[in-house]
N, CA, C and O atoms as a printed pandas DataFrame, in Angstrom:
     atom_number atom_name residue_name chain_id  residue_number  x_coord  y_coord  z_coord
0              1         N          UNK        A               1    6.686  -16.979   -9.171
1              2        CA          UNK        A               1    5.946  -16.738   -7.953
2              3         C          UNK        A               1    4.604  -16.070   -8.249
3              4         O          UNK        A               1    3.562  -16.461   -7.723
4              5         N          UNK        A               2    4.676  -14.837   -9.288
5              6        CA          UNK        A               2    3.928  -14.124   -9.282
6              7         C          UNK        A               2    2.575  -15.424  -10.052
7              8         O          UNK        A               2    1.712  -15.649   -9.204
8              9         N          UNK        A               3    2.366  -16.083  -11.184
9             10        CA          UNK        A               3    1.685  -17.463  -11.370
10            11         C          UNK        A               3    0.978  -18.355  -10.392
11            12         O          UNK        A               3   -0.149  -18.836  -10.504
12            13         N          UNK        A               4    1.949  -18.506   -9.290
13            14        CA          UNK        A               4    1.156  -19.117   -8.317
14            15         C          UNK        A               4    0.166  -18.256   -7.968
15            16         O          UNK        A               4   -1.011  -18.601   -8.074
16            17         N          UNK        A               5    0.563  -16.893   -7.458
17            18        CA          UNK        A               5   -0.629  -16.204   -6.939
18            19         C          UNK        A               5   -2.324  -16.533   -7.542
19            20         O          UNK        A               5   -3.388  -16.927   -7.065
20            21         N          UNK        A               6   -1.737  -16.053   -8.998
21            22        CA          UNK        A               6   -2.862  -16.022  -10.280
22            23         C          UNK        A               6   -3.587  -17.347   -9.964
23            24         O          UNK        A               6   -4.716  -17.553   -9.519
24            25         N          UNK        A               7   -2.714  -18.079  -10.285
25            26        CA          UNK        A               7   -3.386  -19.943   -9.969
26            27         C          UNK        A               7   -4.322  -19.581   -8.981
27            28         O          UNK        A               7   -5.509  -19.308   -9.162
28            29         N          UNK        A               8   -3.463  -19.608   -7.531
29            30        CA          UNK        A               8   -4.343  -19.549   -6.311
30            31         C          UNK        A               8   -5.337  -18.527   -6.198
31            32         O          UNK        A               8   -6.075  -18.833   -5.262
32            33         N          UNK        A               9   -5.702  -17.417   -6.745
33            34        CA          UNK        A               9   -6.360  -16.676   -7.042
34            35         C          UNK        A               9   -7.871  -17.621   -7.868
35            36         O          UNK        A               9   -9.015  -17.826   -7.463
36            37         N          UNK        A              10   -7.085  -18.035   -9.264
37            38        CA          UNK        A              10   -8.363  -18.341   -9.828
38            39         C          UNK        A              10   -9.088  -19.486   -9.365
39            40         O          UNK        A              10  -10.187  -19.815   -9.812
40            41         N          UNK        A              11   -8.420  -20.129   -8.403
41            42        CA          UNK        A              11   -8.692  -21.944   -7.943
42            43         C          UNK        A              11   -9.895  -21.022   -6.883
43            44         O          UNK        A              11  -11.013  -21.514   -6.729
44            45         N          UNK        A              12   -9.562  -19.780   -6.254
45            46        CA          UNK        A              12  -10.608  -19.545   -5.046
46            47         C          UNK        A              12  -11.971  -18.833   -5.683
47            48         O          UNK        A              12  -13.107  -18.859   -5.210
48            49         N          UNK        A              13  -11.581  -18.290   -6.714
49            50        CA          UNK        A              13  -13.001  -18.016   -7.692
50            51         C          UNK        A              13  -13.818  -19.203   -7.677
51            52         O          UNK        A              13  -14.907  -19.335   -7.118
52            53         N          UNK        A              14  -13.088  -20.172   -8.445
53            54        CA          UNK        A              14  -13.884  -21.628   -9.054
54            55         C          UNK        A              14  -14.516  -22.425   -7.559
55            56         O          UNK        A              14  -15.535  -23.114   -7.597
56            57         N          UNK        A              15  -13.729  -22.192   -6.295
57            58        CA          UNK        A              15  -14.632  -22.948   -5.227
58            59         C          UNK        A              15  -15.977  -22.035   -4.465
59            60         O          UNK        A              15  -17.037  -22.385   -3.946
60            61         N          UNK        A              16  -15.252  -20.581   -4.726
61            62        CA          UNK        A              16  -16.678  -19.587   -4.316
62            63         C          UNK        A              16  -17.728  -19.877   -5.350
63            64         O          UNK        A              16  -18.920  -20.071   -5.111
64            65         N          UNK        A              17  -17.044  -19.885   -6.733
65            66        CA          UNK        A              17  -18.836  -20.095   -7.460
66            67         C          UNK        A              17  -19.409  -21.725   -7.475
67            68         O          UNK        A              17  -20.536  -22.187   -7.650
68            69         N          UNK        A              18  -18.310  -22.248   -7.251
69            70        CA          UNK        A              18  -19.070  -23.607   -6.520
70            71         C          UNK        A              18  -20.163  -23.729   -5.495
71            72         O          UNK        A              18  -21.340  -24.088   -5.532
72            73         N          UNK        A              19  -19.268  -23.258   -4.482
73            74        CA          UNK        A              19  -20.190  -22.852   -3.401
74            75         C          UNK        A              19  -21.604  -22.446   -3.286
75            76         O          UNK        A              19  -22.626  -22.904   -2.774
76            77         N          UNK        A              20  -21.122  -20.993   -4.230
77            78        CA          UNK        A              20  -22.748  -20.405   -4.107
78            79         C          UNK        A              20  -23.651  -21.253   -5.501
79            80         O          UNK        A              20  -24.855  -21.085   -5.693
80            81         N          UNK        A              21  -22.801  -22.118   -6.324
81            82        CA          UNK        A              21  -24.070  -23.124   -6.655
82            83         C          UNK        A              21  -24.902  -23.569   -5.931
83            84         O          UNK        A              21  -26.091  -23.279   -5.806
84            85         N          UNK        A              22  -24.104  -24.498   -5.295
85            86        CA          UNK        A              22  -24.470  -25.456   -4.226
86            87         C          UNK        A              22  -25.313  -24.969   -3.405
87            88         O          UNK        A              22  -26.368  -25.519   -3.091
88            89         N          UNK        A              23  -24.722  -23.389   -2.800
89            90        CA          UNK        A              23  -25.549  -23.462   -1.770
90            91         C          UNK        A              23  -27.706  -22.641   -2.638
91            92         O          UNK        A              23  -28.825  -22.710   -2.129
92            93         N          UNK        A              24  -27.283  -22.082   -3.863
93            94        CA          UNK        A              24  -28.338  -21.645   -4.089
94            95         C          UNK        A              24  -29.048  -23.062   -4.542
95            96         O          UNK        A              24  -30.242  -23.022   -4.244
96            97         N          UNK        A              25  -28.755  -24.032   -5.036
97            98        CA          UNK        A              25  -29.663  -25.169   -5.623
98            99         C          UNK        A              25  -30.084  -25.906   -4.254
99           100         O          UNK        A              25  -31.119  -26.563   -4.375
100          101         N          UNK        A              26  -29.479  -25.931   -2.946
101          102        CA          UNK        A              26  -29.754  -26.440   -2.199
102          103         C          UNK        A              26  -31.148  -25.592   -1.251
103          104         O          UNK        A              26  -31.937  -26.200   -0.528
104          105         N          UNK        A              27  -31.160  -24.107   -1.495
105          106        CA          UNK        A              27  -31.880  -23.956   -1.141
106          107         C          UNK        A              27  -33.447  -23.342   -2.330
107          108         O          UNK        A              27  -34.508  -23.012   -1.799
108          109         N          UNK        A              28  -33.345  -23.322   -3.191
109          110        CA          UNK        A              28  -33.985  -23.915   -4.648
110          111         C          UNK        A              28  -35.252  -25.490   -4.009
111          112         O          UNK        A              28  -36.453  -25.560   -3.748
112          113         N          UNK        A              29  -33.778  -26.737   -4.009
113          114        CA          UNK        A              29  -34.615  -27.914   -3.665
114          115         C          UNK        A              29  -35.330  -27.853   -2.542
115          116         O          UNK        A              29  -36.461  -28.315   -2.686
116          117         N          UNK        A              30  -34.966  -27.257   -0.961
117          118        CA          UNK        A              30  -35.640  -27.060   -0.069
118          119         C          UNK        A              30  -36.996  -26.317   -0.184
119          120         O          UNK        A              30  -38.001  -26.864    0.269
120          121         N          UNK        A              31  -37.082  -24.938   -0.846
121          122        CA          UNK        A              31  -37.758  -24.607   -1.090
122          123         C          UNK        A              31  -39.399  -24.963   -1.654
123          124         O          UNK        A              31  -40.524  -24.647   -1.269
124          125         N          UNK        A              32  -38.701  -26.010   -3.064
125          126        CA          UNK        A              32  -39.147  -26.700   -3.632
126          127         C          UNK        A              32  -40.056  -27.783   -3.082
127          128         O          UNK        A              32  -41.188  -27.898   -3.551
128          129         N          UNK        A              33  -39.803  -28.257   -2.508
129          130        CA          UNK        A              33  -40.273  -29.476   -1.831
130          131         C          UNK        A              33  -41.019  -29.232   -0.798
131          132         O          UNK        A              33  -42.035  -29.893   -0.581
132          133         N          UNK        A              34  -40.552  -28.091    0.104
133          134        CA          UNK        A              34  -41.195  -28.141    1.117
134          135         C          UNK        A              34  -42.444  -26.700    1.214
135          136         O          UNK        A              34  -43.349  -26.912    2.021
136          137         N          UNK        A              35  -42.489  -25.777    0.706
137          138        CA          UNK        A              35  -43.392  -24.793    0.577
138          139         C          UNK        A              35  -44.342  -24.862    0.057
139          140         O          UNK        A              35  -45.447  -24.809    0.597
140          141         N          UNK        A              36  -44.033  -25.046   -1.548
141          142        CA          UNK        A              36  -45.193  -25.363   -2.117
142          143         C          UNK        A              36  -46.066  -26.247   -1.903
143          144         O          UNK        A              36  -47.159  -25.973   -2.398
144          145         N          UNK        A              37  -45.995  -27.394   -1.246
145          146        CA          UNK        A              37  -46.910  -28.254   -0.203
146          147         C          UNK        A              37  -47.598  -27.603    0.789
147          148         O          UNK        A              37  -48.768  -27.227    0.854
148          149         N          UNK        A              38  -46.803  -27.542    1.446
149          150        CA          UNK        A              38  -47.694  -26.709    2.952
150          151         C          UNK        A              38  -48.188  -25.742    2.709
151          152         O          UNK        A              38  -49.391  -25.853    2.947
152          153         N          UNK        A              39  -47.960  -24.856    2.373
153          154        CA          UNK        A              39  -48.189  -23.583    2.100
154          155         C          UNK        A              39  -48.512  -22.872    0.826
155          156         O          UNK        A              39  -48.778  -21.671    0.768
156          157         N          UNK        A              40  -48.472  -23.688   -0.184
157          158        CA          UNK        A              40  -49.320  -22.939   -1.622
158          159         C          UNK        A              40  -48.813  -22.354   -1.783
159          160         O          UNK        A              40  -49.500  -21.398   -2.142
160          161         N          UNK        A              41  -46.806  -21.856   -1.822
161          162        CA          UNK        A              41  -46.688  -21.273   -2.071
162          163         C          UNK        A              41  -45.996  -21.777   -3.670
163          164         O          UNK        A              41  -45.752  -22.969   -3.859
164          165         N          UNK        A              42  -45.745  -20.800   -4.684
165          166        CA          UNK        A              42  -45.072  -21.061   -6.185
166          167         C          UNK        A              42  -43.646  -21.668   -5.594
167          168         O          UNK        A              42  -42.997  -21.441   -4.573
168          169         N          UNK        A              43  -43.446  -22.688   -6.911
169          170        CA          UNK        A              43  -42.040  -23.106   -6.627
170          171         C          UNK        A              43  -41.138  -22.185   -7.421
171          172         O          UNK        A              43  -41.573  -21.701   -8.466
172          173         N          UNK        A              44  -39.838  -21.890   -6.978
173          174        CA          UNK        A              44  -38.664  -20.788   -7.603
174          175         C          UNK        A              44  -37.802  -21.209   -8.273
175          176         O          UNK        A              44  -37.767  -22.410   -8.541
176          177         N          UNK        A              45  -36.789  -20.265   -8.768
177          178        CA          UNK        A              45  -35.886  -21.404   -9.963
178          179         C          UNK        A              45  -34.872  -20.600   -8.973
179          180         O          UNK        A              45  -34.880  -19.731   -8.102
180          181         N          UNK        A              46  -34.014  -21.447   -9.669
181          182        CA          UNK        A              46  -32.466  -20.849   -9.416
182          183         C          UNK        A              46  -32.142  -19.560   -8.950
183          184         O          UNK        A              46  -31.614  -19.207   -7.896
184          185         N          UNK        A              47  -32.594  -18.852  -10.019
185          186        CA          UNK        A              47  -31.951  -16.961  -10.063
186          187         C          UNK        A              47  -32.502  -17.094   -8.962
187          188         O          UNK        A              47  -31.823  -17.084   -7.935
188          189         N          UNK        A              48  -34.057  -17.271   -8.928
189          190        CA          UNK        A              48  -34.952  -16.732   -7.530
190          191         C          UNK        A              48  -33.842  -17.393   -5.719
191          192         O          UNK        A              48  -33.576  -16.952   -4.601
192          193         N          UNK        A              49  -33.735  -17.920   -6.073
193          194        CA          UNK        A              49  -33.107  -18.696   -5.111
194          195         C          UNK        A              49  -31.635  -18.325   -4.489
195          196         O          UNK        A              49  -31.304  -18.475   -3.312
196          197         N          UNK        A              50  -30.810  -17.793   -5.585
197          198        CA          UNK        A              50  -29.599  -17.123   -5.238
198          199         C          UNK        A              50  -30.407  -15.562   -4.446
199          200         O          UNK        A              50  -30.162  -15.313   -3.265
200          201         N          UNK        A              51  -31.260  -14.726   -5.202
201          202        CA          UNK        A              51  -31.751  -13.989   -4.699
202          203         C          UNK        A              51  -32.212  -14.206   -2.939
203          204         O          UNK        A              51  -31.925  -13.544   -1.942
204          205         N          UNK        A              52  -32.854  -15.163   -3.090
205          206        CA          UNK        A              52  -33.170  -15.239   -1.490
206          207         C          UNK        A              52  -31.461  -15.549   -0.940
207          208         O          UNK        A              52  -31.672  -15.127    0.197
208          209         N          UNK        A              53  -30.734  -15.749   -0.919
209          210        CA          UNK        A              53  -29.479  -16.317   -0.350
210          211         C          UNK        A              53  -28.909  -14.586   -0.018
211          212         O          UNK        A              53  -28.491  -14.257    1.092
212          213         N          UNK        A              54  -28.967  -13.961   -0.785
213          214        CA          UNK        A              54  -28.621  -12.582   -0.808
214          215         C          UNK        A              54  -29.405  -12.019    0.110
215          216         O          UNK        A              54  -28.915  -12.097    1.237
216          217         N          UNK        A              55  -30.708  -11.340    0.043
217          218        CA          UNK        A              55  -31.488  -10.901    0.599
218          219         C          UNK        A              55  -31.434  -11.611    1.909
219          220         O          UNK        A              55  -32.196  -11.058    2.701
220          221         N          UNK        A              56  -30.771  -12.703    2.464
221          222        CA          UNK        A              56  -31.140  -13.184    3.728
222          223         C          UNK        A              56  -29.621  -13.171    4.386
223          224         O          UNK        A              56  -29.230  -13.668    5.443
224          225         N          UNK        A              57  -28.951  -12.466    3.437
225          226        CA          UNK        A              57  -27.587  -11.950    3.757
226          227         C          UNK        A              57  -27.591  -10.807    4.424
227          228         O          UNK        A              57  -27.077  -10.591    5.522
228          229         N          UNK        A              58  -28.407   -9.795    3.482
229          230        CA          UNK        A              58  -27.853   -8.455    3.754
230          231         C          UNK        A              58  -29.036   -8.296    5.048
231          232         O          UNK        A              58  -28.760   -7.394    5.838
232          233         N          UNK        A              59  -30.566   -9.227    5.398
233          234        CA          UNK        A              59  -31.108   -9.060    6.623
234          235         C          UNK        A              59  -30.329   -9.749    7.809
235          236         O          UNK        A              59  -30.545   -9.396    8.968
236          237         N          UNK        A              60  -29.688  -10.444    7.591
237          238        CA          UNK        A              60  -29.657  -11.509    8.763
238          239         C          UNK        A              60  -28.031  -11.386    8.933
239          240         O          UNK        A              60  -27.757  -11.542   10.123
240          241         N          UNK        A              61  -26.854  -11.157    8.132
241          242        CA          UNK        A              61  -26.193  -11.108    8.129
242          243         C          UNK        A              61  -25.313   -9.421    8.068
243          244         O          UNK        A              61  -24.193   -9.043    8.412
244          245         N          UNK        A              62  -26.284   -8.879    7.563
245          246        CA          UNK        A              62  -25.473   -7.269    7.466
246          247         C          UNK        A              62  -24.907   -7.244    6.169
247          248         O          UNK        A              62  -24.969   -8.178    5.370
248          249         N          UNK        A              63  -24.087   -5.632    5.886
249          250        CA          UNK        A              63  -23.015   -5.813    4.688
250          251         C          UNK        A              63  -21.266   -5.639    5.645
251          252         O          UNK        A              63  -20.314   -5.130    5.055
252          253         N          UNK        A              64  -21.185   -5.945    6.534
253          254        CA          UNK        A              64  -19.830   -5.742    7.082
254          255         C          UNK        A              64  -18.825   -6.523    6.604
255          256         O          UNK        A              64  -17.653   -6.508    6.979
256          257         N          UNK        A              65  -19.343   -7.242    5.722
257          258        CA          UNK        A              65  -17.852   -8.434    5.317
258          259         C          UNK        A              65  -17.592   -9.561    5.761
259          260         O          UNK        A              65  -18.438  -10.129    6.452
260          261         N          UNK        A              66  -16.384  -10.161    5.484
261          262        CA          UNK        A              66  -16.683  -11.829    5.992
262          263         C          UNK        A              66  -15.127  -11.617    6.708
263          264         O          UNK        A              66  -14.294  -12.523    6.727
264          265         N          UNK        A              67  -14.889  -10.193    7.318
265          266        CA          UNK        A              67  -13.749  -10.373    7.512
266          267         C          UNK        A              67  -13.621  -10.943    9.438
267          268         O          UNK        A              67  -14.674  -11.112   10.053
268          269         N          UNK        A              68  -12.560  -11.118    9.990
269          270        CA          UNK        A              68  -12.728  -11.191   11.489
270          271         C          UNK        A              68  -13.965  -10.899   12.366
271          272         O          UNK        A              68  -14.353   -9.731   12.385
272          273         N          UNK        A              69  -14.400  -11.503   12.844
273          274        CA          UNK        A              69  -15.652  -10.767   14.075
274          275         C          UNK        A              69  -14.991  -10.927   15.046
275          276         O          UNK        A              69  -14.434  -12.013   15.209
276          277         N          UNK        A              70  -14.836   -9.740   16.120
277          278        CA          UNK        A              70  -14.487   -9.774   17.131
278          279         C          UNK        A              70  -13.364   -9.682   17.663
279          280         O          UNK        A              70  -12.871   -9.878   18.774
280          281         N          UNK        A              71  -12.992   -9.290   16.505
281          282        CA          UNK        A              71  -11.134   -8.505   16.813
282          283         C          UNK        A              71  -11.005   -7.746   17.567
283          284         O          UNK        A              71  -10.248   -7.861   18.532
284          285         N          UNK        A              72  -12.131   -6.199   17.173
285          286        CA          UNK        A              72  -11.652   -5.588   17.978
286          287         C          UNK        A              72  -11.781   -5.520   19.641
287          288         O          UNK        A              72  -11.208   -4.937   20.562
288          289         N          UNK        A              73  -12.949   -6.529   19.461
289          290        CA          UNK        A              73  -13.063   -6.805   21.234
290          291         C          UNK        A              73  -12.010   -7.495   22.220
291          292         O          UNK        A              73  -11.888   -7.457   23.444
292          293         N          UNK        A              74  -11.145   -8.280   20.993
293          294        CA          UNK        A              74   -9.752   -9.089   21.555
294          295         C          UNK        A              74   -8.724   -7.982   21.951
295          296         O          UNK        A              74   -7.883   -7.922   22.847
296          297         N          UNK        A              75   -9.081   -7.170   21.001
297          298        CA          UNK        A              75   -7.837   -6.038   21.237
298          299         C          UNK        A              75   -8.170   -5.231   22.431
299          300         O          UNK        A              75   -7.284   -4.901   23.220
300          301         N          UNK        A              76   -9.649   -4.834   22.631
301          302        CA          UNK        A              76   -9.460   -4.188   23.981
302          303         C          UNK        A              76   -9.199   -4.835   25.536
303          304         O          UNK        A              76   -8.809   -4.404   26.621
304          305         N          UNK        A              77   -9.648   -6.118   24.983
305          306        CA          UNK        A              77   -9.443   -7.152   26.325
306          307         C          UNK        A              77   -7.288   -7.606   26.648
307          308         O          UNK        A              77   -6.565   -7.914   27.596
308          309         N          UNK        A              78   -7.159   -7.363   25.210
309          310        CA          UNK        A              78   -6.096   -7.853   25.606
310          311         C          UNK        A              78   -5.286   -6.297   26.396
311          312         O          UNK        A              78   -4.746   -6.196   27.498
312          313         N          UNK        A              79   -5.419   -5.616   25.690
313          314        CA          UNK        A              79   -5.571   -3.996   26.290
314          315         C          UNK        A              79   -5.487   -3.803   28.244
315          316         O          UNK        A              79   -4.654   -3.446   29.077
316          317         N          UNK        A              80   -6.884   -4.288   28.219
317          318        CA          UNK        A              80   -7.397   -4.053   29.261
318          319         C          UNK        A              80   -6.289   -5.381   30.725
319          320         O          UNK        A              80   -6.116   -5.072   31.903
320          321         N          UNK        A              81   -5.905   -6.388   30.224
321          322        CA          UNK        A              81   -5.346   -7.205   30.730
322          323         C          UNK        A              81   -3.991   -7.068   31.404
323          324         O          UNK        A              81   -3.457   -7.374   32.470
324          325         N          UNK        A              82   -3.652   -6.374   30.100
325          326        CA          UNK        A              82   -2.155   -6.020   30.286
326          327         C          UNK        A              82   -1.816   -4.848   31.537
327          328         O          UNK        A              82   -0.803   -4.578   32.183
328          329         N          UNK        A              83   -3.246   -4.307   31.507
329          330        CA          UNK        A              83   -3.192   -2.824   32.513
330          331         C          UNK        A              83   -3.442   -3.341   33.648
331          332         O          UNK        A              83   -3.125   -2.586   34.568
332          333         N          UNK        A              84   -4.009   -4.604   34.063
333          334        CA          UNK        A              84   -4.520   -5.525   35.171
334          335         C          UNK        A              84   -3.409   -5.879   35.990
335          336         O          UNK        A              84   -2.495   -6.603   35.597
336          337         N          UNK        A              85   -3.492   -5.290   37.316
337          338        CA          UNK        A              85   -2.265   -5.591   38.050
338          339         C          UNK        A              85   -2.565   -7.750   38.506
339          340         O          UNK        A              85   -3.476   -8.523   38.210
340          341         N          UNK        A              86   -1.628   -7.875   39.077
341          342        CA          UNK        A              86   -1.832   -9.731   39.223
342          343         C          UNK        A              86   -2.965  -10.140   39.999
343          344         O          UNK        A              86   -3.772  -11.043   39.775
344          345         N          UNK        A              87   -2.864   -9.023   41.304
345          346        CA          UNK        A              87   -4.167   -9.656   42.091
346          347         C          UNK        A              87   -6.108   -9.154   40.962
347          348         O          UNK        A              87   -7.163   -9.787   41.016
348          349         N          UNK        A              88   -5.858   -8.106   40.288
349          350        CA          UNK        A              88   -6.752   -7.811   39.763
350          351         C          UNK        A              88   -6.933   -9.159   38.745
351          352         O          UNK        A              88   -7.874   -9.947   38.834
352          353         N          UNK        A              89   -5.969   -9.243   37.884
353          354        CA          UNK        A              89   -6.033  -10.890   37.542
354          355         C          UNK        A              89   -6.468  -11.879   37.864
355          356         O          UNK        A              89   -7.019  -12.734   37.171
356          357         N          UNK        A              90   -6.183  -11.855   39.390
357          358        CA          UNK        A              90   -6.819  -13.117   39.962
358          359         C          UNK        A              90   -8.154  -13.692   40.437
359          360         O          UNK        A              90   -8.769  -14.730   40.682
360          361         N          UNK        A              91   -8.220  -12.133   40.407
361          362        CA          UNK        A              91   -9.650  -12.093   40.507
362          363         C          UNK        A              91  -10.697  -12.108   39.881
363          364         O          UNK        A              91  -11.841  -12.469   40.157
364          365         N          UNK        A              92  -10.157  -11.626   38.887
365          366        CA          UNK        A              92  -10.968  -11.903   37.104
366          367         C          UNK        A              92  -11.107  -13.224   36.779
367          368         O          UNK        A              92  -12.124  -13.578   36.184
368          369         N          UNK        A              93  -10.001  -14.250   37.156
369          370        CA          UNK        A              93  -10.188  -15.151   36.522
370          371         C          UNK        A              93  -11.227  -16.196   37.540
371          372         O          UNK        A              93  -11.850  -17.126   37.030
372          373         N          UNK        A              94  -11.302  -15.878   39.065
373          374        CA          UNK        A              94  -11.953  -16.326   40.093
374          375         C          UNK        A              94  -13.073  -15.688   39.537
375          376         O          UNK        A              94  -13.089  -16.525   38.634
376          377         N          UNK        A              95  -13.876  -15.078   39.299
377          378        CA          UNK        A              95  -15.122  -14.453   38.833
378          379         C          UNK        A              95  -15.624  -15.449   37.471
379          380         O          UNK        A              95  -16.704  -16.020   37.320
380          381         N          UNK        A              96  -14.457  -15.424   36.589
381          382        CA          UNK        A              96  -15.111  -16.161   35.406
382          383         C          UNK        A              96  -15.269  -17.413   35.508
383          384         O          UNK        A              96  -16.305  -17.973   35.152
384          385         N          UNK        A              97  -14.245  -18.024   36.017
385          386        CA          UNK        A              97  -14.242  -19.198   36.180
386          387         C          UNK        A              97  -15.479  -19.838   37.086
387          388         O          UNK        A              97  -15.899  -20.994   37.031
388          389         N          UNK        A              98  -15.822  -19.036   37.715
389          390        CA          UNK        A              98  -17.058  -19.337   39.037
390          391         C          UNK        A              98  -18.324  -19.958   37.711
391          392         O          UNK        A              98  -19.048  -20.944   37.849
392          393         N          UNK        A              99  -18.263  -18.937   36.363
393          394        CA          UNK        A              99  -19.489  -19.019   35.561
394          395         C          UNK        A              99  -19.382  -19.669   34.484
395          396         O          UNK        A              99  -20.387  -20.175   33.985
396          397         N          UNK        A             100  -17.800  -19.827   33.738
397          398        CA          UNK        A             100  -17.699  -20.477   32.390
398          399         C          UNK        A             100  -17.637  -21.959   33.203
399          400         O          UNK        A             100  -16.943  -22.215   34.187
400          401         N          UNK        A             101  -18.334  -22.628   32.676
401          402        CA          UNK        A             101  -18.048  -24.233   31.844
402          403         C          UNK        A             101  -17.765  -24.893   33.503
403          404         O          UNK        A             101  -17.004  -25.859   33.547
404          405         N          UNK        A             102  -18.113  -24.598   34.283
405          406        CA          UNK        A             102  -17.879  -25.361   35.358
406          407         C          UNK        A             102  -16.312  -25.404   35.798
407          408         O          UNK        A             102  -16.052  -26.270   36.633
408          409         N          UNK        A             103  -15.314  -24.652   35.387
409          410        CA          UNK        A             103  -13.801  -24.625   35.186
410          411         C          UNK        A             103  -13.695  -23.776   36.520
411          412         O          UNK        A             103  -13.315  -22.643   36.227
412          413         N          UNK        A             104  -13.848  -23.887   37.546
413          414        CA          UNK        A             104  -13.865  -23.274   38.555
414          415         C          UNK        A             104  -12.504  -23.701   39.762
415          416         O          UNK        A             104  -11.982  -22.915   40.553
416          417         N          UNK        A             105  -12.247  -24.855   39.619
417          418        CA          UNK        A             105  -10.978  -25.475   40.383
418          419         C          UNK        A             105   -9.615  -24.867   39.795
419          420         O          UNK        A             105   -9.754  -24.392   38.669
420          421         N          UNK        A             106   -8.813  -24.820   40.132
421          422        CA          UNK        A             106   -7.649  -23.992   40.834
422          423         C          UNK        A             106   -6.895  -25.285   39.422
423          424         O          UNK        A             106   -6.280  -24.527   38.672
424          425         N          UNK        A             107   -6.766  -26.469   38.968
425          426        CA          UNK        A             107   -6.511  -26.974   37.889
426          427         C          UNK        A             107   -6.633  -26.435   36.420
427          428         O          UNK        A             107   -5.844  -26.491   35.476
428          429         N          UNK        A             108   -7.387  -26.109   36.494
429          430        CA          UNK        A             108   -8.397  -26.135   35.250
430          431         C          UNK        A             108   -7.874  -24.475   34.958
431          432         O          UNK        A             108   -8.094  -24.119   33.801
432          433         N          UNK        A             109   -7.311  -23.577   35.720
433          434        CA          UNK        A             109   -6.704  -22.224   35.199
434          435         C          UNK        A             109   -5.419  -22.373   34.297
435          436         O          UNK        A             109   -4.528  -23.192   34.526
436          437         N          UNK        A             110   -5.430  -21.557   33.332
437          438        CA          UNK        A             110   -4.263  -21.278   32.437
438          439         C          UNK        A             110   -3.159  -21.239   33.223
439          440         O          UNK        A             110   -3.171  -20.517   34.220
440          441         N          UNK        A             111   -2.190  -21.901   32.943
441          442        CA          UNK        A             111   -0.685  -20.933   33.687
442          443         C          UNK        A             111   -0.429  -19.601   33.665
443          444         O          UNK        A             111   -0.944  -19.001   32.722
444          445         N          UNK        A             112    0.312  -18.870   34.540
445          446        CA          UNK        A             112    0.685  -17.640   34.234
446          447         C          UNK        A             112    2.149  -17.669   33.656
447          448         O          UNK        A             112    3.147  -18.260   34.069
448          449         N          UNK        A             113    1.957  -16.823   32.538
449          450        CA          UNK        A             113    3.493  -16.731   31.974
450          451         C          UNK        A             113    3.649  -15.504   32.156
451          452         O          UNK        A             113    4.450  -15.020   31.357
452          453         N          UNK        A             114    3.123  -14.635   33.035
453          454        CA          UNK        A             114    4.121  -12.983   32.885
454          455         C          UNK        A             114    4.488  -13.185   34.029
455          456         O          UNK        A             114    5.243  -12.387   34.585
């Protein structure tokens, strides 16, 4: 058992550094092609290129991780739901429904299972 782990372990190394090949040569060739034309700017190699992938991580993306987004907002909603007496329910869902997706007909609501 303990082998498989290792396996599956090293198989997810080999597709992450795949990945960030791919994704640094892809943006390498973009770069490439399209800057230094328009814009005069120098063309970059590789390293330079993983670098920008990073740097447009930690601006655009943060350092929080790649774990769940928005858990904990599930948890207070689901929180908050459970404390929701039925007519307060019903009314929540008459409010949202008025605004999400056109789902406004009396069909188109979830069943109630409590």
């Amino acid at each position: 058992m303990r082998r498989y782990w290792v396996f599956r372990g090293v198989k997810m190394i080999a597709f992450a550094a795949l990945a960030l090949g791919l994704l640094g040569y892809a943006v390498m060739a973009l770069w490439n092609a399209v800057l230094p034309a328009v814009t005069g700017l120098h063309a970059i190699t590789f390293v330079q290129a993983l670098g920008l992938l990073v740097l447009s991580r930690i601006l655009f993306g943060g350092l929080r991780g790649w774990g769940r987004r928005g858990g904990h907002w599930r948890a207070r909603m689901q929180a908050r739901w459970q404390q929701m007496t039925p007519e307060e329910r019903e009314r929540f869902r008459d409010a949202l429904g008025s605004r999400a997706c056109g789902r406004s007909d009396a069909s188109a609501r979830p069943s109630q299972t409590e």
